[in-house]
N, C-alpha and C positions, 0 to 999 in steps of 0.2 A: 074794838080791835081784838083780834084772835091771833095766838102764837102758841109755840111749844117750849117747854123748858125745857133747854139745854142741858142746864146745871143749878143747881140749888145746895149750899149749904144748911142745916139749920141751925147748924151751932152759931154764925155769923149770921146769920140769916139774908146774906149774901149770892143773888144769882145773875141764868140769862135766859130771858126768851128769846126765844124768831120769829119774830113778825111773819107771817102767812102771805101777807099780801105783796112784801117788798123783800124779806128773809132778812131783814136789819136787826141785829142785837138790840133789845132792849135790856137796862138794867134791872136789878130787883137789889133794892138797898136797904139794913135795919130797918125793921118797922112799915115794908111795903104790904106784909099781912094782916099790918093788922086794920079791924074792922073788916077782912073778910070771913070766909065759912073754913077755909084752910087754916090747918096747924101746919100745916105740911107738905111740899111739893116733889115729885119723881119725875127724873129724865123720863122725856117723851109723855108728858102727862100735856095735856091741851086744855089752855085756859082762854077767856075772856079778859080784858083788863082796859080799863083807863091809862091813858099816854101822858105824863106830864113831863116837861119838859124843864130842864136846871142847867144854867150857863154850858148851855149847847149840847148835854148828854139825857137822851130820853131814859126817861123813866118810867115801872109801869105801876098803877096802885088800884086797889077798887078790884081784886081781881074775882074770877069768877070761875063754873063750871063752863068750860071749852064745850062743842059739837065738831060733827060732822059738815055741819050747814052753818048758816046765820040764820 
């Protein structure tokens, strides 16, 4: 899945992507960084990321360096 962060705290480590293919908020919740190559996320930065999904609010984890393409 490919989206763009909207917003990223890191002191809460608290965000949102947009989903690319459907523009649906995904969350970013403590601890969705880790085990990736980010310390760090900027509005309008384009990631990759895993969807998981918690009594009905998606989540994203697993994330990754975003493209242009797939």
């Amino acid at each position: 899945m490919q989206g763009v962060v909207q917003v990223y705290d890191p002191q809460s480590g608290v965000g949102v992507i947009i989903r690319e293919d459907n523009r649906e908020k995904v969350f970013l919740r403590p601890g969705s960084l880790d085990g990736s190559i980010f310390r760090m996320l900027r509005q309008g930065q384009r990631v990759n990321f895993d969807l998981k999904s918690e009594d009905g609010v998606d989540y994203a984890t697993r994330l990754r360096f975003g493209s242009d393409g797939y």
